[in-house]
Every structure is written in C-alpha cells, then in structure tokens.
C-alpha positions, 0 to 999 in steps of 0.5 A, a space after each residue: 263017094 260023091 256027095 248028094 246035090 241039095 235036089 237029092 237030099 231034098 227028095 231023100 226027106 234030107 236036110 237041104 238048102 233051098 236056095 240052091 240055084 238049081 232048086 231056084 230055076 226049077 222054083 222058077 220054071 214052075 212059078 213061070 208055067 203056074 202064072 201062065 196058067 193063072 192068067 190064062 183067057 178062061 176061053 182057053 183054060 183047057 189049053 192052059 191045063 194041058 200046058 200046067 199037065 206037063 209040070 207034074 210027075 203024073 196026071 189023069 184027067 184033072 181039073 184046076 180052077 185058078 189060081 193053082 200055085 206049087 214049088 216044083 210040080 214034078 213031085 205031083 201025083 194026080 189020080 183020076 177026076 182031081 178037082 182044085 178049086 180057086 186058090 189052091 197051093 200045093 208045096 212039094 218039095 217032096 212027092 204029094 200023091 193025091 188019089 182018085 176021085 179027090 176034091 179040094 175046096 177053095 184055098 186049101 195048102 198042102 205042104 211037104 216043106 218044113 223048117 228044123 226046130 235049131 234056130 241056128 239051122 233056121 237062120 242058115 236056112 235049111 229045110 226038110 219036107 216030107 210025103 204027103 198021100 191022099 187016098 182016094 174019095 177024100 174031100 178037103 174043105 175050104 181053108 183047110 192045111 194039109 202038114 208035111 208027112 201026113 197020110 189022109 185014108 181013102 173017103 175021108 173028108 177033112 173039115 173046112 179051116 181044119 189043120 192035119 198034122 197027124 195021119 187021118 183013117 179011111 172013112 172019117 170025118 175031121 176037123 178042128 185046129 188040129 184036126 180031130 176025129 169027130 165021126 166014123 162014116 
C-alpha cells in the first residue's frame, strides 16, 4: 500500500506539510499568474483575466478586480456573474466553491487553511484545510473572514468586517466578531 503525497492529504482534509516542494511550485505558479494579473495594464485586464481564468478548477463568467491573491487556484470553483472586488484573498488548499450571482466587497479572505491546536504539530509546521461553499445570491461585505469548513446558504449577505466561523442559512443577514445571526430576509 502506497503512502499519500502531502497534495492527497491536503485535498483529503488530511494533516499535511506545506512546505512540500511540489505544493511549493504549484504555491508559486499561482503566485507568478495572480501577480501577472495584478500588474496588469488595465487596458488589458480582460486578457489578463483570461489568463488567471486557466488557474482555477472551473469558472463561468467572472470578474476580478485586482489585486486577487490565492494558494493554488485549482481548488476554485466559480458559478456564474462572480464579482471580487479590490483585495480579495482566496486560500485553497482545499476546494472553495462559490455560487452564482455572488459579490465580494473590497478585501474579503476566504481561507480553507488552518493550523492544529498541538503546538508541537505547530512547530513542525503541519496544516489542515477545510471546504468552504458559498451558495448562490450571497454578498460579503467589505473586510469580512470567511473560516475553513463554513457553508453560507443561498441569498445570504454577511456583514462588512464580519468573522464566520459557523455555517450561515440561506436568506440571512450576519454580522459581528463572530458573525451572528441579526435578521430573516
């Protein structure tokens, strides 16, 4: 029986080393395409989108405002008319499925990744990361942190500066550090 490579543990919700040099060059590919994209002439952003389009898993029509930041890409899923704005950081080290129809204000991070509570696990430098899923209709507001393993249901809007650490129902509004429930739409 073969032993798993730290990418398999990684996409298995495994503890995983990141500093495994074939997650390093593929950190780095998405590093050298985000940065291409960022410094992009504006004149040619959509050429400069078509070229950030082949780093993700899947895409529909989209559009990113730069500067755009991710881990790998491969492990975006974008739905249809998906708006980021300035800012936005996307950590996925493990699959981040975004709906339809979903706007991200300035500076909003969504991260799979997490670290273990050992400290010695710490200092050896293990990860995990978790799925995140964002349904479709959902706006998240300016600043706000989207925690590994969280599920926001479909039409939510999270509140600007908000912290999510727990799963969010389809049409509600949340807010606060953590986030929490402040109204039904």
């Amino acid at each position: 029986m073969s032993e798993l490579s730290e990418k398999q543990k990684m996409l298995a919700g495994e503890e995983y080393f990141p500093s495994n040099k074939v997650l390093q060059q593929e950190r780095f590919l998405a590093k050298t395409r985000c940065h291409a994209f960022n410094t992009a002439d504006p004149k040619n952003q959509k050429t400069a989108l078509k070229a950030l389009r082949s780093l993700f898993g899947s895409a529909s029509y989209f559009w990113l405002e730069p500067s755009f930041n991710c881990d790998y890409g491969y492990n975006i899923h974008l739905g249809k008319n998906f708006y980021t704005n300035y800012g936005v950081v996307i950590l996925d080290a493990a699959p981040v499925c975004i709906g339809d129809d979903v706007l991200l204000a300035p500076h909003v991070l969504i991260s799979t990744a997490t670290h273990p509570l050992d400290p010695l696990k710490r200092k050896k430098g293990i990860e995990t990361a978790h799925p995140i899923t964002i349904g479709n209709g959902v706006w998240v507001g300016m600043g706000a942190k989207i925690l590994p393993g969280v599920t926001i249901g479909d039409n939510a809007i999270i509140g600007a500066g908000a912290v999510v650490n727990k799963d969010v129902l389809a049409n509600t509004v949340v807010a606060g550090v953590p986030a929490k429930l402040i109204k039904h739409i």
